[in-house]
N, C-alpha and C positions, 0 to 999 in steps of 0.2 A: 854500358852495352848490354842489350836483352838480349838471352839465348831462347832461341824458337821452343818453345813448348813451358818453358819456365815459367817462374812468378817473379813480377818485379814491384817494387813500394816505390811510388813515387811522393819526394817530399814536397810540399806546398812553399815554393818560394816567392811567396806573396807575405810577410810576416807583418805583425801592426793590426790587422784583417780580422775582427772579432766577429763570428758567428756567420761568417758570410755562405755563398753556394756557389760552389763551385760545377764546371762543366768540364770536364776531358771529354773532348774528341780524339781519338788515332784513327790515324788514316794513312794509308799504301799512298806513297807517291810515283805515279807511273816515271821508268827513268829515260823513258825517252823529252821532259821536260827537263833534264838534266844533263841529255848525252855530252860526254865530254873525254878526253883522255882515258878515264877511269874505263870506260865503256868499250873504246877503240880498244886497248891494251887487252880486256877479258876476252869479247868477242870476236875479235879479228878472225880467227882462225876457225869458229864456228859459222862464221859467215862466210869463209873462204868454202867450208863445208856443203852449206846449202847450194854456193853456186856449181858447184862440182869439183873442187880445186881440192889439193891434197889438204889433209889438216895443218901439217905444218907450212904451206905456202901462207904466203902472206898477201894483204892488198894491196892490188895496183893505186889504190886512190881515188880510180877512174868515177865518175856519175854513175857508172852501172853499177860499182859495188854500194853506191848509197841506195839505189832503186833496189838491193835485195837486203840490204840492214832493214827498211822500209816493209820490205815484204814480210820479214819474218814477223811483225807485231800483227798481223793478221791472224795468225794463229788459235789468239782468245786473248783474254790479258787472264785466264787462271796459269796458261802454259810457254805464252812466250819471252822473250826475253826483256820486253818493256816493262815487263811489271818485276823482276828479281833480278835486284843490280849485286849480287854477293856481298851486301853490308858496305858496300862504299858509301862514304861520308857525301852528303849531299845538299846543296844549301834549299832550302826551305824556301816554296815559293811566297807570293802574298797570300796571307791568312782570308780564305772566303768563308763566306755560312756555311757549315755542313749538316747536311739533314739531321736529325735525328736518329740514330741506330743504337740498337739496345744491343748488347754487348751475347756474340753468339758462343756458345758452349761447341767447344771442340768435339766434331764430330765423330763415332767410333771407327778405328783404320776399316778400310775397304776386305774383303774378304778376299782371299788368295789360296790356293792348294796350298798343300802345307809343305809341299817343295819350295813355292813361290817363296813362303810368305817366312821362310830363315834363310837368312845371310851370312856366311861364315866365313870364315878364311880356312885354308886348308888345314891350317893348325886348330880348329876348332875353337876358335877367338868368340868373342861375346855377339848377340846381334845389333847389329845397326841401329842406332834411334829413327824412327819411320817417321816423317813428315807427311803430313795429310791434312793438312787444315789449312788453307789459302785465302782468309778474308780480307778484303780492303779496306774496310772499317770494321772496327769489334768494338768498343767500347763506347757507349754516352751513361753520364753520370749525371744528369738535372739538377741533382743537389749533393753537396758536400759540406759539410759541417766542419769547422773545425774547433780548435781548440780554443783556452784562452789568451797562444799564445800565436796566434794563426795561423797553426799548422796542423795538415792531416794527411793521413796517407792513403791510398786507393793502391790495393792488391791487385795485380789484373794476370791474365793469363797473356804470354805471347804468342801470334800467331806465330805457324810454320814456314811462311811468307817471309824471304828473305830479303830485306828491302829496309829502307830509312826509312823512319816513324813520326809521323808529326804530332804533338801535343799540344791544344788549343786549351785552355782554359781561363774562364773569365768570373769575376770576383765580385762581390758586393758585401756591404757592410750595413747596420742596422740603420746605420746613418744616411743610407742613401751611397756612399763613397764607393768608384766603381775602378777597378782595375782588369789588367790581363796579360796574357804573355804569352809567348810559343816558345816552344821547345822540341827537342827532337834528338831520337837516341837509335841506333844500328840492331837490327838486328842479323848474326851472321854466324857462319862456321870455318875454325880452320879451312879446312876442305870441303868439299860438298859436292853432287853431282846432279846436271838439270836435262832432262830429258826435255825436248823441243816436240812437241805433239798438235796435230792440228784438229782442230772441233770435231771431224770426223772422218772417215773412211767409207768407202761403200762398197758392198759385200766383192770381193772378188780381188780387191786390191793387194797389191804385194809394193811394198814401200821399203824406203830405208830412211829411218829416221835419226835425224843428229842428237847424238846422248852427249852435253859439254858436262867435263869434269875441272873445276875450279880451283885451285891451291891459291892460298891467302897468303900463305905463309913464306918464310926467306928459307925453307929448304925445298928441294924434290920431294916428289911424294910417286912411292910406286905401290898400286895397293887393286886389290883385285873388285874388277865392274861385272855386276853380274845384273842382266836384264831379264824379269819372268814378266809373262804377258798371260793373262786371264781372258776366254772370248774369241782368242785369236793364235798364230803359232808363232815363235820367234826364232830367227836363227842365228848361232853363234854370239847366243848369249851372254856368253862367261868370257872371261879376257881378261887379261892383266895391262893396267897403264900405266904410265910413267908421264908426272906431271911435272914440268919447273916451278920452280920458285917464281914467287907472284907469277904464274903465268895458267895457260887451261888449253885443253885436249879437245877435239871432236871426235867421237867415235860415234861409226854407222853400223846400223842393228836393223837387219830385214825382220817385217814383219808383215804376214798373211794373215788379212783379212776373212775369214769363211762367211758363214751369215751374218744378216743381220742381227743386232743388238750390243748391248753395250760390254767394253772391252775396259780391264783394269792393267794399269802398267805400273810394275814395282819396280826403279833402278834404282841398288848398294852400291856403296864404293867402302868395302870393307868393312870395318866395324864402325866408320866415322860418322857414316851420312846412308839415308834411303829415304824414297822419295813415290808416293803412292798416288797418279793420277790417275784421271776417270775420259774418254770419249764414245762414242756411239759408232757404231758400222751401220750404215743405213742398207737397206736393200733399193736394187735397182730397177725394180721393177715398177710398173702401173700401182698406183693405189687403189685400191677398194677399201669403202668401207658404211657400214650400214649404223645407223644409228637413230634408235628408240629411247623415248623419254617415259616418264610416267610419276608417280608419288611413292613413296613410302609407308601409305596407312596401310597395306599389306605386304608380302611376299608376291610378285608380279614375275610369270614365267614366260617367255617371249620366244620364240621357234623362229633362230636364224639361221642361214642358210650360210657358209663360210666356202668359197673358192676349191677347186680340186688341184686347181696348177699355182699354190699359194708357192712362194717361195722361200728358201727356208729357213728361219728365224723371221719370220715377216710377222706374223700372223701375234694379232697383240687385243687385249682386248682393255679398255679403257672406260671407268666408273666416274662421273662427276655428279657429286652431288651438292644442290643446292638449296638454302634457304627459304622459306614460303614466308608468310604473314611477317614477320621480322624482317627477315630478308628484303622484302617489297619495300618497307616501310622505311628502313633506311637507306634505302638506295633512289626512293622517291626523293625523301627529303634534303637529298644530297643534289639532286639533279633537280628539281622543280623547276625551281629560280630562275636558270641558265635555259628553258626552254622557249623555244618562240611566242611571243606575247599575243594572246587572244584572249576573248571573253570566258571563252568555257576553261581554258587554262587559268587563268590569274583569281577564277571563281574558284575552282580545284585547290592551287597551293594557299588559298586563304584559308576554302577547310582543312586541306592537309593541315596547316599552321596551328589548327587550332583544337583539332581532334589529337593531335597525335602525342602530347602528354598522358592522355589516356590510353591510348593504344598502345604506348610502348611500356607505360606500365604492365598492363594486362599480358604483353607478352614478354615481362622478365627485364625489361630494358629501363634504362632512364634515360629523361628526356635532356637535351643541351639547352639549359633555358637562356643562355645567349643567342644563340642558333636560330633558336624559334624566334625570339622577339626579333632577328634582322629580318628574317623569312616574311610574320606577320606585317611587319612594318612595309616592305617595298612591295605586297601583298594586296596591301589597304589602299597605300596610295595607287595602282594599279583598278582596286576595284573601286574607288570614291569616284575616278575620272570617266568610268564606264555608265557609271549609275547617277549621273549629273539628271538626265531625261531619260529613262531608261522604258523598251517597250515591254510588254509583255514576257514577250521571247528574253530578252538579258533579264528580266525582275527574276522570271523563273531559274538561272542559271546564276545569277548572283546570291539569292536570295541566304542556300544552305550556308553558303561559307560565312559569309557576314553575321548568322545566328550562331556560328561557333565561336564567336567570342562577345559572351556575356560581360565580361568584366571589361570591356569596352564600348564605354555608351555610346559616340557615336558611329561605330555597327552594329552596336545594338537595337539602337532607333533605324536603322536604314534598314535590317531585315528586316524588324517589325513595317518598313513604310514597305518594303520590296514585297511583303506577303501578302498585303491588303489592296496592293495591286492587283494579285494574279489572283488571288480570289475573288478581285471586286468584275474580273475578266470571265466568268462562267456564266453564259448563256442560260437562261432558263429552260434548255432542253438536257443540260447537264450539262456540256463541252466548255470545252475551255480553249481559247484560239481560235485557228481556222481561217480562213480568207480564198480568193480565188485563188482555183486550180488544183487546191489541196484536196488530197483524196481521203477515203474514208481512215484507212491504214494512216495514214500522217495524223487526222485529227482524234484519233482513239490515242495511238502514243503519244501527244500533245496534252491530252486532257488527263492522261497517266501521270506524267512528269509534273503538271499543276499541281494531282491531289498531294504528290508526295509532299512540293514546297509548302505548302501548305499546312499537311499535317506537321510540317519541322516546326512550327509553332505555335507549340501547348504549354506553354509556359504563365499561360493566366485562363480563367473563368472565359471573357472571350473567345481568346484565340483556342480554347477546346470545342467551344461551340460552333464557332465559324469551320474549324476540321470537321467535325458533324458533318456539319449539313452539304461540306462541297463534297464528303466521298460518299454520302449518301446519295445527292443526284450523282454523280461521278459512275457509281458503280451500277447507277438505273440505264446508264450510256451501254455501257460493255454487256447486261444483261439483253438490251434493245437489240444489239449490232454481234450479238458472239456466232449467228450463222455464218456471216461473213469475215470473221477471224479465221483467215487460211493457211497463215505464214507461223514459222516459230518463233520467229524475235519480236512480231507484235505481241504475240498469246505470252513470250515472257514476261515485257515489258508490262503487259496487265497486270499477271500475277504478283510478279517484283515492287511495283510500285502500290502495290495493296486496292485496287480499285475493284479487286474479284473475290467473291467468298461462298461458302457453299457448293449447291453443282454446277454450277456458273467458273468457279476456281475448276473444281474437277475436271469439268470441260476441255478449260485450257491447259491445263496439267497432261493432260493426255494430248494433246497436241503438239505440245514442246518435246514430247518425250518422242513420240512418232518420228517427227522430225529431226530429233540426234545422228550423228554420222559417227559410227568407229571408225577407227583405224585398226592396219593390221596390230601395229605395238600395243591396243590395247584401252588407249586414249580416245576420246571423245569429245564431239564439239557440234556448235551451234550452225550449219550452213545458213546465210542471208538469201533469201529469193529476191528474185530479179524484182526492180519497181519497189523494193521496200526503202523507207527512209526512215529519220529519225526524226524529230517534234521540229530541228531545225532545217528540214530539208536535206542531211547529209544522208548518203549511204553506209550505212554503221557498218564496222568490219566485225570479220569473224572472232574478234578477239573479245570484240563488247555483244557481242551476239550471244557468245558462249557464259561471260560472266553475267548476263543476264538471265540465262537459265540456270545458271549455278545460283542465283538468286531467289527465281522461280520457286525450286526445286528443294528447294530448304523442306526438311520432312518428312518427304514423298521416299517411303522406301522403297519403293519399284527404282527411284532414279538411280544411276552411275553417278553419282556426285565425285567420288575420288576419281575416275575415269577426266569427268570435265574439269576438276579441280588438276590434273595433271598435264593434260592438254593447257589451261590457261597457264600454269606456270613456266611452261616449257616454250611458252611466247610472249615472255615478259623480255624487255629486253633493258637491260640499266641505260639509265641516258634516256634512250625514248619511252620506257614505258610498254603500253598498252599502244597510242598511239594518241588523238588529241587530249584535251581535257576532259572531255565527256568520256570516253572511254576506260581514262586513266580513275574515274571518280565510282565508273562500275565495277570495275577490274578488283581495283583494289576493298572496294567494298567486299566483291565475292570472295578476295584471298579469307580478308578478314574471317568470313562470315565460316570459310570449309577447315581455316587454319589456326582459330584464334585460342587454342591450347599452347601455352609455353612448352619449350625443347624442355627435355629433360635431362639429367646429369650426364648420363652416359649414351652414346648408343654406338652399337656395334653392323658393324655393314658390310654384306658378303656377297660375293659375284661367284656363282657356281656354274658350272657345265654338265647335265648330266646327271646332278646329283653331286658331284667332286667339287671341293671349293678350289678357285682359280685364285684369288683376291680377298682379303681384308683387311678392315680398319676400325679402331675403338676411337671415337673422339667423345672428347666432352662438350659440356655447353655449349665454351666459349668458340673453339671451335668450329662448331655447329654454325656458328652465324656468319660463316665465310662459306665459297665455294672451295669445297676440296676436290681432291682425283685417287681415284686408285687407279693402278697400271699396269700390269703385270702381262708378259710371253705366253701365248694360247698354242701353242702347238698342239697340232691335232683337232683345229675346227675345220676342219674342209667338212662338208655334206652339211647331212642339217641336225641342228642339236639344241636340245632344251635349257638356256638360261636362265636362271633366277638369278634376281637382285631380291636381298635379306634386311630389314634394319630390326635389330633387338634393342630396347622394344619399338614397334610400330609408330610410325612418327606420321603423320596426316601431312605435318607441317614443312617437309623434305623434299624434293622431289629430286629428279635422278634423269642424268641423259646415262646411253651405253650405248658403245660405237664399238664394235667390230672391225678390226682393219687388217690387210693382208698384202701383199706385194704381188702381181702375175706377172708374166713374162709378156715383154712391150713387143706391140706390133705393129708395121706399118701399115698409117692409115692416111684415105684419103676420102674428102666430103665436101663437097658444094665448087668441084674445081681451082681449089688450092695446090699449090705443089710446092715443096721442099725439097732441099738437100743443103747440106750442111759436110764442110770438107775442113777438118780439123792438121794439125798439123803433122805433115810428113816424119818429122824427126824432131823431137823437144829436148831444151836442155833446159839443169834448172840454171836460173839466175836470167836467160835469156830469152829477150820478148822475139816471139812468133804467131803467125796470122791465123785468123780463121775464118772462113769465107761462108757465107750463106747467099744462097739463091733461092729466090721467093719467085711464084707463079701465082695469079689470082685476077679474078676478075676486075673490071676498074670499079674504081671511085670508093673502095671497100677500106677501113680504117682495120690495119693489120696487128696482132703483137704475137712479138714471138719470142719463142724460154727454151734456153740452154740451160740446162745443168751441171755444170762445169764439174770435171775431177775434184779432187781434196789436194788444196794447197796450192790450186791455181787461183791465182787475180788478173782480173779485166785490169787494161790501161786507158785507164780514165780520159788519156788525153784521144787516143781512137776514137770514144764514144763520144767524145767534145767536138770531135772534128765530121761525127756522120751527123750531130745536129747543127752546126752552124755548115752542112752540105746543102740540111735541106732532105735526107734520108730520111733519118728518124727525128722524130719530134720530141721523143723523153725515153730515159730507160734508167733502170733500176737494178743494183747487184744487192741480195741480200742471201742467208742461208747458202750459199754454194752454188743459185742461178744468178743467170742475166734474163734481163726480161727487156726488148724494147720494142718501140709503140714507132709503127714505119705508118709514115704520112700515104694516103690514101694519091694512085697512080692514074695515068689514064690507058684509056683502053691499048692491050697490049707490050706496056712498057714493062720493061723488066727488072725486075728488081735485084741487087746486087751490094752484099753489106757483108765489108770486111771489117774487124777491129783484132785488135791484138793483146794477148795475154803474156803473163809472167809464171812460169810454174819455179813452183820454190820445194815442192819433192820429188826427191827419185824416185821409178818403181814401174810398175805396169800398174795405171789408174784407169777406172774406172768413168768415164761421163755417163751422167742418165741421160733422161732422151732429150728429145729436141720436140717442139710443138708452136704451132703456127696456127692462131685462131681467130675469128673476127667476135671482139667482143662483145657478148648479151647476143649469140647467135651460136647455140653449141650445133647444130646442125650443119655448119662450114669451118673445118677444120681439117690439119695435117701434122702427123707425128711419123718421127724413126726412133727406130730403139736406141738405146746405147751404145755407146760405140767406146774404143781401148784407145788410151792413150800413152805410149812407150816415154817415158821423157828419163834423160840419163842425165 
């Protein structure tokens, strides 16, 4: 038997087993796959608790006491009673895969006033051992070694988690010889005590929540509970109980909620047991919140404006920062593959495939050369089937990725056949392409995009010659036609693709630059004028608009390049990228080209107000190549005030969103003739389901959804919501975080609408609901909200 916070050796009883690797997985088994006797006997009286019944009453048996056993695992599984069954022996399910989990480091206790945070007895007794480490898996071991007599031991820490433990461990030998086994060992306390806590509270609330106190043992236990609460006020904290043998107590502990923010809950039960949980107070109010992005190659100071009727603990400001050129690059490579299959795409992940050995070196990374080689391979086949007959337009868009991979002769021969198309394709006026209808604008970026393929292969005496001579006429083109270059994303396209030099570059240089657009944050980008296209007829977005003057603009110190270089990152988005392949081939080019400095060991990153820091974080490299957050309480942003985002030292390669957020006081609204009301219930108890009614007003034929923000600790009854869609009311609806949200079938003129469903509240108190809101989706212009409204429930 493991005692929570201890070390325990486990022996290898697999023996015979010479050199093998072993795996330990532990893992929390919820015990509601368990419930049984063991369960019934603990919690009986805690659940008598919840429905309102005395502690010491017992269960009727009734179906409504299984619908509030039920209710209470809602809770969370850090705090209810599914996940800490007091060390009862438990039979072990069937052994599945369990992910991978690296074994976490006990986190340091929560911080408490220093009244909170000792436990005594009145006699001055020692303090409580605090629990505060709740994991459900902690331990993977990859490899285990053992002896030569095939046995090893693995030290581990136990969680605080009091719960049966499962132990998987699987074996192999030099010889190939493979075995395995489970096992599974308790971890528990004499006595113990479990505060039952729900995910959250919202500011105003006054609750009583069930503190169950457990005795394991064959005598009584009377021993003093003392409950301190951080964030929030408690009342009638302290108390002395009296527990039976094998049996457990429920005691209720009001507690008020004030502002929002997060709230720590310490309960003792003498010197035996303490127990340090963490939830959040939300505020109830409207959100707001502003949010500016930008890079790191500076200190960036940004003039927000923060609410005067913020409400209080609302008001929060929040730092995410994210990777650039690394960042992109592995999160391309992860998602490539799985994108929609086109030509400009499967042209893209073949150069991705094939460049990106290099790339990841350059920035500090190694490449997966298994990875790569499955990427290149479904890649090729992809681009061999495109390039069977291929015109112009695909030679041009196949061509780059096929020459990234030299050490494959035949794409090595199909660029080289892909280049001596597109070259053999320029007109003796210089152009390259072209056909009816095309306008100037189309066949200038057309005849850009050739020189580039083109010059992608200089790889012999030839093919340097043959480059010659096509960006020679190439660039007699853009010299000819530069009066009527009027747009920014042509004059970059020229630039970027090398077809312009001299005052002819300059020219367009000052043209892209003209045509830049700030923002207030700070950011900068390329707007597309109307009628422009790209070589294949598409309307290029602003995203390859912009990485094309990030391209442009390579050198030109007059440009904002971190400006455009932070706008582009701040519209990268994992998964889709930039947006098709052609975009995603510029995009990432320009990350390259603004980013392509590896991170460096440390860097430190500050959120100030004013001048005052609000927030900081020191991360290292490794780090660095993930999306982090800082977070922290602004109180005192209302009006308007000077933000700076810090990174020591200066990082080009970072970028950074900052969202400002704050709570106001909800009001009713109404817009595009919708109408609401919502009538919650008269009188709630817990344990016992009650209605709530909504009446909807709206014009016909209008597809409606509408969100309640339910108290803390009420649940929706699933089968209500079963029975307003097989009515024929609603079509779909969804409970997550604390709302309901559902989606009411579109009415005809005049009919009314009328949608009752029924909840479960499982705490006492005077709660809190946020509002209610009634919208027509992808139409913010027709919408209806009420504020919050109290819910009494005894």
């Amino acid at each position: 038997m493991g005692r929570p916070g201890g070390a325990m050796k486990q022996r290898s009883w697999m023996s015979g087993v010479v050199g093998l690797g072993v795996g330990f997985v532990l893992g929390g088994i919820p015990l509601w796959l368990v419930a049984g006797d063991l369960m019934r006997k603990s919690f009986g009286s805690s659940a008598a608790a919840l429905a309102g019944s005395a502690p010491g009453e017992a269960s009727d048996g009734s179906g409504s006491r299984t619908r509030q056993l039920k209710a209470m695992a809602s809770f969370g599984s850090a705090n209810a009673y599914d996940d800490e069954g007091g060390g009862g022996r438990a039979e072990a399910p069937p052994v599945a895969a369990a992910a991978p989990v690296m074994e976490m480091a006990a986190p340091p206790e929560p911080e408490m006033d220093e009244e909170a945070s000792v436990a005594k007895d009145k006699g001055g007794g020692a303090d409580a051992p605090t629990r505060a480490w709740f994991p459900e898996t902690f331990l993977f071991e990859p490899l285990v070694v053992t002896d030569a007599n095939g046995s090893a031991t693995v030290p581990v820490r136990v969680p605080d988690r009091l719960t049966q433990w499962r132990v998987l461990a699987l074996a192999h030998s030099r010889s190939g010889a493979q075995a395995g086994a489970v096992t599974s060992f308790a971890g528990t306390l004499p006595t113990y005590v479990d505060p039952v806590l729900p995910p959250f509270l919202r500011a105003g609330d006054t609750v009583r929540l069930p503190v169950q106190v457990v005795n394991t043992t064959d005598k009584a236990v009377e021993a003093a509970l003392k409950v301190d609460v951080k964030g929030a006020q408690v009342d009638a904290g302290a108390r002395t109980v009296r527990v039976p043998a094998r049996g457990s107590v429920v005691e209720l502990v009001t507690v008020k909620a004030g502002g929002a923010g997060p709230v720590t809950l310490r309960a003792s039960l003498g010197d035996t047991d303490a127990v340090v949980r963490d939830f959040d107070v939300w505020a109830t109010g409207q959100p707001v919140v502003q949010t500016h992005g930008g890079s790191l190659a500076a200190p960036r100071t940004l003039s927000l404006t923060g609410p005067q009727d913020a409400q209080t603990g609302s008001e929060r400001v929040r730092l995410q920062v994210y990777p650039g050129a690394l960042g992109v690059v592995r999160a391309e490579l992860a998602t490539v593959e799985r994108r929609p299959v086109d030509v400009a795409g499967d042209a893209y992940a073949l150069l991705l495939a094939g460049q990106a050995p290099e790339l990841l070196k350059a920035l500090g990374e190694t490449a997966d050369p298994a990875a790569l080689k499955a990427l290149s391979l479904v890649a090729t086949q992809r681009v061999l089937r495109a390039a069977r007959a291929p015109s112009v337009d695909v030679a041009t868009r196949l061509a780059e990725g096929a020459l990234a991979h030299p050490d494959n002769p035949v794409l090595a021969r199909l660029g080289e056949r892909l280049v001596a198309q597109v070259a053999q394709a320029q007109r003796p006026d210089g152009t390259c392409q072209g056909g009816d209808g095309w306008t100037l604008q189309r066949l200038l970026v057309a005849t850009a995009d050739c020189a580039r393929v083109v010059r992608a292969a200089q790889g012999t005496p030839e093919g340097k010659q043959r480059a010659a001579a096509f960006t020679v006429r190439a660039s007699g083109v853009v010299e000819r036609y530069l009066p009527q270059v009027k747009d920014g994303y042509t004059a970059a396209v020229l630039l970027a693709e090398g077809t312009a030099e001299g005052s002819v570059a300059d020219a367009l240089r000052t043209r892209v630059r003209e045509a830049l657009k700030s923002h207030p944050d700070g950011t900068a980008w390329l707007p597309v004028e109307p009628d422009t296209v790209r070589a294949d007829g598409q309307v290029p977005s602003e995203a390859e608009a912009t990485a094309m003057a990030v391209l442009a603009l390579r050198g030109d110190a007059k440009a904002p390049l971190p400006d455009l270089g932070a706008w582009l990152l701040a519209h990268y988005t994992p998964g889709l990228g930039w947006g098709d392949g052609q975009a995603n081939r510029v995009g990432l080019r320009a990350a390259l080209a603004l980013f392509k400095d590896p991170l460096p060991a440390r860097v430190r990153v500050t959120v100030a107000r004013d001048g005052q820091v609000v927030t900081e974080g020191t991360y290292d490299t490794k780090a660095l190549r993930e999306v982090l957050a800082l977070e922290a309480a602004a109180p005192g942003s209302a009006g308007t005030h000077a933000w700076t985002v810090r990174a020591e030292p200066a990082v080009p390669g970072l970028g950074f969103s900052l969202a400002l957020s704050a709570a106001v006081p909800w009001k009713a609204e109404t817009k595009g003739g919708l109408q609401l009301a919502v009538t919650g219930p008269k009188e709630a108890r817990v344990g016992q389901l009650t209605n709530v009614r909504v009446q909807v007003g709206a014009p016909a034929s209008l597809p409606l959804r509408f969100q309640q923000d339910l108290p803390a600790g009420v649940q929706v009854d699933p089968a209500s919501l079963a029975a307003l869609v097989a009515s024929g009311q609603v079509t779909s609806w969804d409970v997550q975080d604390g709302a309901l949200s559902l989606d009411l079938a579109p009415r005809e003129q005049g009919a009314p609408v009328l949608v009752e469903f029924r909840v479960l509240p499982t705490l006492g108190g005077t709660l809190q609901a946020g509002a209610a809101r009634l919208d027509v989706p992808g139409r913010p212009d027709i919408t209806a909200s009420l504020p919050p409204s109290t819910w009494a429930v005894r």
